[in-house]
C-alpha positions in Angstrom: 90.5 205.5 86.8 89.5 202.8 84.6 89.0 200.0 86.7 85.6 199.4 86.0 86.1 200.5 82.4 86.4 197.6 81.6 81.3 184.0 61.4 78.6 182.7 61.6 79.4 180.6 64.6 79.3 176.7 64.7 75.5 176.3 65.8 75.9 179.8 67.0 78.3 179.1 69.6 81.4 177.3 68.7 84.7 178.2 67.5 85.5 181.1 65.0 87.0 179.0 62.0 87.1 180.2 59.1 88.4 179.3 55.7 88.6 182.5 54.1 91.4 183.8 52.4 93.6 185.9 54.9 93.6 189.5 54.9 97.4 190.1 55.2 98.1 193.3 54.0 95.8 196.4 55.2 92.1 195.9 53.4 90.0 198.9 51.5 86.7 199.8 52.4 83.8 198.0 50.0 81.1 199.8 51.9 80.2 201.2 54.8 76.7 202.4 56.8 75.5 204.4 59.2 73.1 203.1 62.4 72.9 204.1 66.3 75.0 203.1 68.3 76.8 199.2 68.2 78.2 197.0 70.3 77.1 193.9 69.0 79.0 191.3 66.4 78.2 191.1 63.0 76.6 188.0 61.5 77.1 187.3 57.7 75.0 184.8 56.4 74.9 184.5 52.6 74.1 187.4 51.1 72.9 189.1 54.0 74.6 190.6 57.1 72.8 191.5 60.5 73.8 193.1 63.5 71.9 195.0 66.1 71.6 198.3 67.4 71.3 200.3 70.6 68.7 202.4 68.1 66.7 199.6 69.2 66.1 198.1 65.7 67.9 194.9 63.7 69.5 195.7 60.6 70.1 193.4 57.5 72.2 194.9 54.9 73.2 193.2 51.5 77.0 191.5 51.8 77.5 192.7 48.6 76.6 196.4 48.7 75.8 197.5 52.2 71.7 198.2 51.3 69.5 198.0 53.9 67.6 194.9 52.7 65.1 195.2 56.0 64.9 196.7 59.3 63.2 195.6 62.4 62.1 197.6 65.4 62.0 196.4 69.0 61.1 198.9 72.2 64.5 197.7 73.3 68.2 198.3 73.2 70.1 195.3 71.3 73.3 194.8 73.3 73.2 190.9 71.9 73.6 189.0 68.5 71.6 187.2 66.7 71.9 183.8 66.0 71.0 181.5 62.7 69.0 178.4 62.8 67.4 177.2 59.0 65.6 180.1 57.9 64.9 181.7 61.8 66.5 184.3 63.1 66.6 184.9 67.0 67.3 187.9 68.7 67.6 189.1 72.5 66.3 192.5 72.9 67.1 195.3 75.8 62.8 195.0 76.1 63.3 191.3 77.8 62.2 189.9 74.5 63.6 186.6 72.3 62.3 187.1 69.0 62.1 184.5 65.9 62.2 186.1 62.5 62.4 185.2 59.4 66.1 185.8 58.1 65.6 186.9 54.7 62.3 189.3 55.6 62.2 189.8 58.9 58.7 189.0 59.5 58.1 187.9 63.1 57.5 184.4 63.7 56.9 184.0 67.4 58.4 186.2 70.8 59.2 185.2 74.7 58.7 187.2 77.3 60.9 186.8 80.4 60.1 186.9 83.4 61.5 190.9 83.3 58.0 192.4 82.1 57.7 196.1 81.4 60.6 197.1 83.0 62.6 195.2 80.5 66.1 193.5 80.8 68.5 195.0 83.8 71.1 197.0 83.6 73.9 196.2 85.7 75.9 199.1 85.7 77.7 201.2 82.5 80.4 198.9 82.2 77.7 196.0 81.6 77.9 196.7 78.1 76.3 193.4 76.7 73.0 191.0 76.8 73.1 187.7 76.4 73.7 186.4 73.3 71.4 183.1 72.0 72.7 180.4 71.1 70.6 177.3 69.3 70.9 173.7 68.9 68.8 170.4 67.9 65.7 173.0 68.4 66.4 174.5 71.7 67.4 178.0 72.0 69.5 179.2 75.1 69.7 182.5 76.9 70.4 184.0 79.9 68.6 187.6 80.7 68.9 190.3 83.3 65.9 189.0 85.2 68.4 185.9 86.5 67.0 183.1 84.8 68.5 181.0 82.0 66.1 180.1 79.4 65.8 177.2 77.2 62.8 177.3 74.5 61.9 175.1 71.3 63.1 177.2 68.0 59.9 176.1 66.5 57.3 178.2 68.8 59.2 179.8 71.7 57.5 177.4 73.4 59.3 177.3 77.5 61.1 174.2 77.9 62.5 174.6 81.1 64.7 177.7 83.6 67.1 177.9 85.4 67.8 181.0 88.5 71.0 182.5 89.3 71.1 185.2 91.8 71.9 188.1 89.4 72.5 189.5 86.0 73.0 186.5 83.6 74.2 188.7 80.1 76.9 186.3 79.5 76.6 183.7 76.1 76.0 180.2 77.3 77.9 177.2 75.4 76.9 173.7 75.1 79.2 170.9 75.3 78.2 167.2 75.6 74.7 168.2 76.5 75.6 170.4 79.3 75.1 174.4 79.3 77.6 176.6 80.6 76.9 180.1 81.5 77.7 182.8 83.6 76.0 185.1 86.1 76.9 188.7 87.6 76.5 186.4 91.3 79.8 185.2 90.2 79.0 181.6 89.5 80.0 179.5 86.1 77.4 177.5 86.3 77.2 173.8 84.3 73.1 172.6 84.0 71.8 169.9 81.8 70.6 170.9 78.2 67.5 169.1 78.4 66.1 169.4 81.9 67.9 172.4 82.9 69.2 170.5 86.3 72.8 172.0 88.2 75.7 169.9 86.9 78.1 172.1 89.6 78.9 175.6 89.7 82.0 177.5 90.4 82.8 180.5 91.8 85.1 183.1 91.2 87.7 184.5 93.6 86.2 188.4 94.1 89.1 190.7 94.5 89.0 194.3 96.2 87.2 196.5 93.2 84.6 193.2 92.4 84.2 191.1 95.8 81.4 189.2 93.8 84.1 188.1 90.6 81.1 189.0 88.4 80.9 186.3 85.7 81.1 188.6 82.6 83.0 186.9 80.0 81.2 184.3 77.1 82.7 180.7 78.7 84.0 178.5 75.9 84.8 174.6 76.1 87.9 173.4 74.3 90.4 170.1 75.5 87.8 169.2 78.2 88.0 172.7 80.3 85.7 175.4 80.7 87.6 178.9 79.7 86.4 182.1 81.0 86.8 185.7 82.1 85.3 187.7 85.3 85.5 190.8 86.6 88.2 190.1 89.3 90.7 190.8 86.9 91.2 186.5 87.1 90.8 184.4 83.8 89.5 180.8 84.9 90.6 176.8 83.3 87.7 174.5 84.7 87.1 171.4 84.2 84.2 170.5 82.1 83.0 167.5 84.4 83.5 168.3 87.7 83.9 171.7 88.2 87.6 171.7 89.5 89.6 174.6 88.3 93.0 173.5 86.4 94.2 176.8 86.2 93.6 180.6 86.7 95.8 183.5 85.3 95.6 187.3 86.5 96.3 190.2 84.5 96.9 192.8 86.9 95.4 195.8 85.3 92.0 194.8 84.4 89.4 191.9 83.0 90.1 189.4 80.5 87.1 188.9 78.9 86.7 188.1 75.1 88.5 184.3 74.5 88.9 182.4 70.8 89.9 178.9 71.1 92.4 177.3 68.4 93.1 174.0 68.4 95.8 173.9 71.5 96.1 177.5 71.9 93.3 180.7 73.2 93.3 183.9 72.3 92.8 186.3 75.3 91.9 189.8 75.0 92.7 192.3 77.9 91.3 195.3 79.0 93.6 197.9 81.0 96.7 195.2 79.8 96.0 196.5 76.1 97.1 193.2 75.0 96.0 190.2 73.1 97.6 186.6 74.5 97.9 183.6 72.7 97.5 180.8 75.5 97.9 177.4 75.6 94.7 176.0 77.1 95.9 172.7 79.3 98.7 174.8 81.2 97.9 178.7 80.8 101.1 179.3 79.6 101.5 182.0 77.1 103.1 181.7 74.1 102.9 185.7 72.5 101.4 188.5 73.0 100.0 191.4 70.7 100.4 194.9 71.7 96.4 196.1 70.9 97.1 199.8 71.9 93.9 199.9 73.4 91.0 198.2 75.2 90.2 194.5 73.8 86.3 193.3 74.6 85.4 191.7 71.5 86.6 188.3 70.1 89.2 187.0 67.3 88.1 186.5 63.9 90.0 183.7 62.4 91.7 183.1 59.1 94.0 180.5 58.0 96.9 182.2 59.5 95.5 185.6 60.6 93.5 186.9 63.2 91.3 190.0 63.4 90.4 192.1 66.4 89.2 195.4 67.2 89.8 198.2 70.1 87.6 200.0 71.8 89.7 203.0 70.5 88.2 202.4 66.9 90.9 200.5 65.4 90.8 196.9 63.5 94.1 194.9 64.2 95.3 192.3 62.0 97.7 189.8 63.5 99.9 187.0 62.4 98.5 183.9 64.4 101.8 182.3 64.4 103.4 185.1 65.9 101.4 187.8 67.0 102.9 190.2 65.0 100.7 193.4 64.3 100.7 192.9 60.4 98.3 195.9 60.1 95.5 198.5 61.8 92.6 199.5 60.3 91.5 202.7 62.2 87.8 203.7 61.5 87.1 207.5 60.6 85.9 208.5 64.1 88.6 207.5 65.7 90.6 209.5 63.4 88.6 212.4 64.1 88.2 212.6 67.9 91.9 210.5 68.9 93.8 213.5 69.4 91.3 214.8 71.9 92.1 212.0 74.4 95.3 210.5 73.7 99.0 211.7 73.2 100.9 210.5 69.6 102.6 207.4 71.8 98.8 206.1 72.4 98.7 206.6 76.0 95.8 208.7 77.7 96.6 212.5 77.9 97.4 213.6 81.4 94.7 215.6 81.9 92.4 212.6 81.2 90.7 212.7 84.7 89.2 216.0 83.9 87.9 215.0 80.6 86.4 212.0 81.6 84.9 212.3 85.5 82.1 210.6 85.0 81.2 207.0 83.2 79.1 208.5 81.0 82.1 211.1 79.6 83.8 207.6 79.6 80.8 206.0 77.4 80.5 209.3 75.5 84.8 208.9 74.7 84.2 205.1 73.2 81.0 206.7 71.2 83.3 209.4 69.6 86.4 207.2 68.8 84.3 204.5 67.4 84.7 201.7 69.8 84.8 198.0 68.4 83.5 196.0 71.3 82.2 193.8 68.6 84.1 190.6 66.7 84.8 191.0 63.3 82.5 189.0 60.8 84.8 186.9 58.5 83.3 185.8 54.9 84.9 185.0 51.4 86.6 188.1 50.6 84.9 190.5 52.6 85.5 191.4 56.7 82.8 193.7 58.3 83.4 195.3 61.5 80.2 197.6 63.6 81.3 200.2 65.5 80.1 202.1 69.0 79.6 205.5 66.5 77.1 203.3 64.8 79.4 202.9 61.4 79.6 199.7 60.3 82.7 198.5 57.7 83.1 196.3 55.2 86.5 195.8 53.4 87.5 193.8 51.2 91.3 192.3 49.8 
């Protein structure tokens, strides 16, 4: 029934390093606060965190406290996150908009409109639960949007500097590697163009299987030992080569996508969908070296400590794991999944057998992940503190 159920960042898209002290014992709440509904990351910045909302506004609490320092509204649902650059903040809205804001009081300093107008970004389906994240570097910042295009403007004015057209949704994060962009589109093409001109390296495409002929593109590609790394919807996880395109290596997980990848040094870690599992990988052969029973759903990515890692479920739960091992050393489970668990699951975790007539439709399934609290966020890793959103619109902060 489920087979379409499927910190600050280097630059705002690199690896998530982190040299915070690790979390490895079960952490207590600091703060917590209340929004719409999330599904974007957490980015902690200082002294402020932000995140999106589907509420259609940005939020900026204090680290410290959890105060709303300042609150911005869009016409838009914010399925992305936001990105750092200086004192600008840039943000993809559900409207088709990039904004540029000031970080520490939101005040608007410029906005893009895609080529998506009124009608604003497009929807692919339910399962399509992001946008495209933005990323920015030496004063360009990428996106893709559900209009097709990639987009590359100067961070100074939102000034166009050049797009690129796929054939279909592009909500995946773009990376940039040795001046080339990767990013993936719902035509099911990874495609590699040139930074500055926006020119096509190569593209790949996926396999398709029976469910997803297309092999929609949906997972954030990363670069790490000279391959491209990333998930699509036919269930097929993807090694490519960063120059030319030729695939190394693919991996299939039989039950569902494997979306949400954290590179390591030598090693990835894979979240699964329907597999409930998270993998640790090695990234030139694709053999794995552990995995993590998650219980539940994985979409979002690893947070990383020194030798733990942080996850979260779209069953409301916060998993942290021994990166050595994978050994579950903890779960943090937020308070609507404590609530509402019982109504859908058995005590072993699994679905209850009459799940079919609970959820018939995708939006019963949508309604489920807003009632448990679904993480489909990655943790926010910072000194002491660790802050998690949630799909009920609760975001956490705990602390050691």
């Amino acid at each position: 029934m489920h087979k379409i159920f499927f910190f600050l960042l280097l630059a705002c898209g690199g690896n998530t390093f982190s040299q915070s002290p690790d979390f490895d014992k079960l952490p207590s709440l600091a703060w917590q606060f209340k929004a719409g509904p999330i599904v974007s990351s957490p980015v902690m910045d200082g002294d402020l965190v932000y995140f999106g909302s589907l509420d259609r506004s940005l939020y900026a609490l204090e680290t410290k406290t959890g105060i709303l320092k300042w609150k911005y509204p869009t016409s838009g649902v914010i399925r992305s996150t936001v990105c750092l650059e200086n004192d600008n903040l840039f943000l993809y809205s559900g409207n088709g908009v990039l904004y540029c804001l000031n970080k520490k009081s939101g005040k608007q300093n410029w906005k893009f409109q895609t080529a998506t107008g009124y009608l604003g970004d497009r929807h692919n389906d339910f399962a399509d639960y992001y946008h495209s994240s933005p990323i920015v570097q030496n004063g360009i910042v990428y996106f893709g949007s559900g209009d097709g295009y990639v987009y590359a403007l100067k961070s100074s004015n939102g000034e166009l500097v050049w797009n690129y057209k796929t054939d279909d949704v592009v909500h995946t994060k773009p990376f940039l590697h040795h001046n080339r962009l990767f990013i993936g589109s719902f035509d099911g093409y990874l495609y590699a163009l040139n930074a500055q001109t926006g020119a096509l390296h190569w593209k790949f495409k996926s396999t398709g299987q029976r469910y997803f002929p297309k092999g929609e593109i949906m997972g954030n590609p990363v670069v790490a030992k000279g391959l491209v790394l990333v998930g699509s919807r036919d269930f097929n996880f993807y090694a490519i080569d960063e120059n030319s395109g030729y695939c190394h290596w693919i991996k299939t997980f039989p039950r569902g996508w494997a979306l949400p990848v954290t590179p390591n040094d030598s090693v990835i870690y894979l979240g699964t969908s329907d597999d409930r599992q998270l993998f640790s990988v090695d990234i030139a052969s694709g053999k794995v070296h552990w995995k993590a029973d998650a219980n539940f759903n994985v979409f979002g990515g690893t947070a990383l400590g020194k030798t733990m890692g942080y996850f979260g479920t779209l069953k409301g739960q916060l998993v942290g794991i021994e990166l050595k091992t994978g050994a579950v050393k903890w779960q943090f489970t937020n308070d609507a999944s404590r609530t509402h668990q019982a109504k859908y699951f058995k005590e072993n975790g699994d679905y209850r057998d009459d799940i079919g007539q609970l959820l018939p439709f995708p939006e019963d399934q949508l309604k489920m992940y807003q009632q448990l609290g679904a993480i489909f966020s990655t943790p926010a890793l910072s000194n002491d503190l660790l802050v998690i959103t949630c799909f009920d619109g609760t975001v956490y902060a705990l602390k050691k």
